[in-house]
C-alpha positions in Angstrom: 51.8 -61.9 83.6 52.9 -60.4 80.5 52.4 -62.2 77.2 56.3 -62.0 75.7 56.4 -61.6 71.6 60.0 -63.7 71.4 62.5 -61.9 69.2 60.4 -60.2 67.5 62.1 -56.7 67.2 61.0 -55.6 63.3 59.4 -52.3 63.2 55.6 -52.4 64.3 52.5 -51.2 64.9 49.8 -51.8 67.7 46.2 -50.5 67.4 45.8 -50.8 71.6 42.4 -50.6 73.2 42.9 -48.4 76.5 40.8 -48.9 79.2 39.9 -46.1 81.7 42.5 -45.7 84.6 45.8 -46.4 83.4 47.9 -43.3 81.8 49.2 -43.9 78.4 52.9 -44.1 80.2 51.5 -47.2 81.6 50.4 -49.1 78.5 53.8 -48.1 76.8 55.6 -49.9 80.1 52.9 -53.0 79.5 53.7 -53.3 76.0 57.3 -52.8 76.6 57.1 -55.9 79.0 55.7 -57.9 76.9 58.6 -57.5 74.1 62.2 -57.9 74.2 64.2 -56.4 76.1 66.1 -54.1 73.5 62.5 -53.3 71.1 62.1 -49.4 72.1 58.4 -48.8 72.2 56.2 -45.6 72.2 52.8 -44.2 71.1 51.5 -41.4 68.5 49.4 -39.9 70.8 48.2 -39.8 74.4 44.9 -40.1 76.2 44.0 -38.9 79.6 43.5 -41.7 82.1 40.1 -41.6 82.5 39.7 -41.8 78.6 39.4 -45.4 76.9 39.9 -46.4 73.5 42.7 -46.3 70.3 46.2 -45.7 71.1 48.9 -46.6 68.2 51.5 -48.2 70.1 54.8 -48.1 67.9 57.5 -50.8 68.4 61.7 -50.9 67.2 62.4 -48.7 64.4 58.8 -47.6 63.8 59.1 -45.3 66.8 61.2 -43.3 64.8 57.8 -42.4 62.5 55.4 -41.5 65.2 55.4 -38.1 64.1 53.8 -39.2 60.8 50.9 -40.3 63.0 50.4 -38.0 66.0 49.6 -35.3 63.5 46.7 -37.2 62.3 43.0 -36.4 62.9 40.9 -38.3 65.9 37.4 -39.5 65.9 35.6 -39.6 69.6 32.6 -40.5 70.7 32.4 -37.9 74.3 29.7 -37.7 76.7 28.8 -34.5 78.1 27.3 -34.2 81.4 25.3 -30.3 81.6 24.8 -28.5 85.1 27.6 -29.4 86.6 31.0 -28.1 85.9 34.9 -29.4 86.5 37.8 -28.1 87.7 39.9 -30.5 85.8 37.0 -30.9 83.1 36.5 -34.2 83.3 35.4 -36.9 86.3 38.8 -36.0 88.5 36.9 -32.9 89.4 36.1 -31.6 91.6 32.2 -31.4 90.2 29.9 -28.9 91.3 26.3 -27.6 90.2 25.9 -24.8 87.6 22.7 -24.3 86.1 19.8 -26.7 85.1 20.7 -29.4 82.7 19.8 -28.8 79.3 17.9 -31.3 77.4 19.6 -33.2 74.3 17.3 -31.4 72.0 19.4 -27.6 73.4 22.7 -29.5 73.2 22.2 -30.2 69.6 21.0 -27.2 68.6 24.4 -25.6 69.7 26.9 -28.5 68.2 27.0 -26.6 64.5 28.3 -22.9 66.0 31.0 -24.9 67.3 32.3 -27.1 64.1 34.7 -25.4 62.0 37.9 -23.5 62.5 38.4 -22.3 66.0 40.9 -21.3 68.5 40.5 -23.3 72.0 42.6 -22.1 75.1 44.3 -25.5 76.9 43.2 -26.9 79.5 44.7 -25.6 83.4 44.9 -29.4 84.3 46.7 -30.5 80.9 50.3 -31.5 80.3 51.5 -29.2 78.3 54.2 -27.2 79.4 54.9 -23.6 79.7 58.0 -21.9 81.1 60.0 -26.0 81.6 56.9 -26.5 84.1 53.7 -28.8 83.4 50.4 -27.2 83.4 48.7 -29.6 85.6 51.3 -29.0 88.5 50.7 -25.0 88.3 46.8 -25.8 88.5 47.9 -28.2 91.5 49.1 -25.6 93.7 45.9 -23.1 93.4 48.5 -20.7 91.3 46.6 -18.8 88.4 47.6 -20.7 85.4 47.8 -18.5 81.5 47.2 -21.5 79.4 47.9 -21.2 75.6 45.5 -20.5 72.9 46.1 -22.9 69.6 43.6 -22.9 66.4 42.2 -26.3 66.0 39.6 -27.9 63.5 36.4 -29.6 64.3 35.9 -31.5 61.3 32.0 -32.9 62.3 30.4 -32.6 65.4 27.0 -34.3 65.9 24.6 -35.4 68.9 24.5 -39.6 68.7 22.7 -40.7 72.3 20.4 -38.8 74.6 21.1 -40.2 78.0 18.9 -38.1 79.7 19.0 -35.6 83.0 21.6 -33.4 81.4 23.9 -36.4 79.7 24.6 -36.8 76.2 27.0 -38.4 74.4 28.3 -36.6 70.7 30.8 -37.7 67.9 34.3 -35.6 67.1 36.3 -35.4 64.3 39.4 -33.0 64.7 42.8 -32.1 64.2 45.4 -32.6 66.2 45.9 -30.9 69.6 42.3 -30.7 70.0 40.9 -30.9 73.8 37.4 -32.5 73.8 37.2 -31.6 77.7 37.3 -27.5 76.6 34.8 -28.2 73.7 32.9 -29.7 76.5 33.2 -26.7 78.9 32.6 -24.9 75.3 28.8 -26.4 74.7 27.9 -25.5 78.5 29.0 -22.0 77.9 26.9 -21.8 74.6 24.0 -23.2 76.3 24.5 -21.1 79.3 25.0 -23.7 81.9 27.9 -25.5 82.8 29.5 -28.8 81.4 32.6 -31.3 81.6 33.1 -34.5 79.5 31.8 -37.3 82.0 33.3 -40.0 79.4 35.5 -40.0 76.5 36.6 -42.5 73.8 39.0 -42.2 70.7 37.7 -44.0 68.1 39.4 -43.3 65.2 43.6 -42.1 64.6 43.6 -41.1 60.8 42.0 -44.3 58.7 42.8 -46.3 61.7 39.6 -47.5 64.0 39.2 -48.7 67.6 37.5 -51.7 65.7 40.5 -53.4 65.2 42.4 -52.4 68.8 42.7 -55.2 71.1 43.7 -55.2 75.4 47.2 -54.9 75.5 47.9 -58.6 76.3 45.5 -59.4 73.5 47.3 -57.3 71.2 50.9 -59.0 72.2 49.3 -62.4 71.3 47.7 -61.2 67.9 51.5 -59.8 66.9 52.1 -56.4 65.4 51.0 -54.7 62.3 52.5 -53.1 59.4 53.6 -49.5 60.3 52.5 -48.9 56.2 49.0 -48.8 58.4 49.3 -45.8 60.3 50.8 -44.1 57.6 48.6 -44.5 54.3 48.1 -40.8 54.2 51.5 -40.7 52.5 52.3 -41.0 48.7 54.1 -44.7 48.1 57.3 -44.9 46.0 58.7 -48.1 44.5 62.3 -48.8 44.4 64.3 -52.1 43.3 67.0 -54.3 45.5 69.3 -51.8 44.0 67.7 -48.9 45.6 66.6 -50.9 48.5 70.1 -51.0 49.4 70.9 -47.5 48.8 67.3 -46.6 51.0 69.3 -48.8 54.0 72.8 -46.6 53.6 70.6 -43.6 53.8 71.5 -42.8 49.6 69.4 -40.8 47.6 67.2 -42.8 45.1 65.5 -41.7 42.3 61.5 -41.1 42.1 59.3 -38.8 41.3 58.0 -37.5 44.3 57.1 -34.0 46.4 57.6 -33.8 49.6 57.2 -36.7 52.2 56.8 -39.6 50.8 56.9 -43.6 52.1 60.1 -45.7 50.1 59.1 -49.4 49.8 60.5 -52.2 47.8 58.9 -55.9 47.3 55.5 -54.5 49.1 58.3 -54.0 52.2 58.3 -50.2 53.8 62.3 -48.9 53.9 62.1 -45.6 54.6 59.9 -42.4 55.1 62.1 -39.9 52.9 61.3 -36.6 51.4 61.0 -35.8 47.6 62.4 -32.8 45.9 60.2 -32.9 43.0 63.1 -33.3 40.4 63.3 -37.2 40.7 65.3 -37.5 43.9 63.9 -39.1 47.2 66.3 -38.5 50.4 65.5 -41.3 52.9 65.2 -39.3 56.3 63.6 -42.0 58.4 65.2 -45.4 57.3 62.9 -48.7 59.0 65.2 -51.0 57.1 68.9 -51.3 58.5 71.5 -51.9 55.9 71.4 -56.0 55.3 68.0 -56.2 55.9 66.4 -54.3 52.9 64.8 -56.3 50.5 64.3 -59.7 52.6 61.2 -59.0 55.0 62.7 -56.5 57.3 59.1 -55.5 58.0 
């Protein structure tokens, strides 16, 4: 049964530790049971089912700022299974033999071709959607699927375990919208044979680590974090009770600032708002309703 967090509906933030089966629907609907009944909740990012590990789970008005966070980079740790290949890429398969498996040594050897700036087509099985329809159901019905190409960064890519017969298991860093199950199928194509990731966890969102996630009902007992967290990529601004109540009418304050920026008074966030540069700040995204700024809203 669902630990409940009692009236607690300020704006939050959950560093969730997935486990392999669910989707990440279906830890949004746990959390969501576990907290009142009018707290909206969603995520900044999802992760296959069979994948385990960090998913930022946002609560009440910090929903509203998961766009701050999706964007970020992700750190994985992947494990890629040579001489065998995927349909799906990953262990929904079907899996079938292609080629011998290469030793850890040959899979190293290949990981520094493939860091850098690149452009990786989407995977057939994937949820993105082209013409109003999902990939995945396309791939589904045996129809021959023209995935998307997108650019994507590979920040550091590096061998960490040598599991043997074929298996080993490398460290990511990349942008956003990267899909560690084609830079899988990517490293069997370098090394000639084929691959699929066997295993997958996100260990890093941004600065944020899968060392401080916690099980869902875990996390509902711990109590929510500070969105400020999620989003410490972002310049902070300073404003007085004056301005905090200006932030919570959605008012222009003054600042000097360029661009998107977090509002915060008393150590409190108000506000993701954008800076022109000439000393004003227009809240766009306020976390503070009016009669709340300035006494602990967060």
């Amino acid at each position: 049964m669902s630990h409940t967090v009692a009236a607690d509906t300020r704006p939050l933030l959950w560093l969730v530790d997935k486990p392999a089966g669910p989707t990440s629907h279906d830890v949004v609907a746990q959390m969501r049971r576990g907290l009142p009944r009018s707290v909206k909740v969603g995520h900044a990012g999802t992760l296959d089912p069979f994948a385990t590990g960090l998913m930022v789970v946002l609560s009440g008005r910090a929903t509203r700022v998961a766009e701050h966070m999706s964007g970020l980079d992700k750190g994985y740790l992947a494990t890629i299974r040579t001489g065998f290949t995927s349909a799906t890429g990953d262990p929904e398969g079907p899996v079938t033999p292609d080629g011998a498996p290469a030793p850890a040594a040959e899979i190293a050897a290949v990981l520094p071709a493939l860091s850098g700036r690149q452009t990786q087509r989407v995977p057939a099985f994937s949820a993105v959607r082209v013409d109003g329809e999902r990939l995945y159901a396309r791939a589904r019905r045996g129809e021959d699927v023209d995935a998307p190409v997108r650019e994507v960064v590979i920040h550091r890519l590096s061998l960490v375990d040598d599991l043997g017969e074929g298996r080993a298991v490398i460290a990511v860093r990349c942008s956003k919208g990267t899909y560690i199950r084609s830079l899988a199928e990517d490293i069997g194509r370098a090394l000639g044979v084929g691959a699929y990731c066997e295993a997958l966890r996100r260990t890093e969102v941004g600065a944020l680590s899968v060392a401080d996630a916690l099980p869902v009902e875990d996390s509902l007992r711990a109590g929510g974090r500070d969105p400020r967290e999620g989003l410490g990529h972002l310049p902070e601004v300073s404003v007085d009770e004056s301005g905090a109540a200006d932030v919570a009418h959605g008012r222009a304050v003054g600042g000097d600032a360029q661009g998107t920026c977090l509002i915060v008074s008393a150590g409190i966030l108000l506000a993701v708002g954008e800076g022109d540069g000439e000393g004003h700040i227009r809240p766009r995204v306020v976390l503070a309703p009016a009669g709340q700024a300035g006494r602990g809203a967060v």
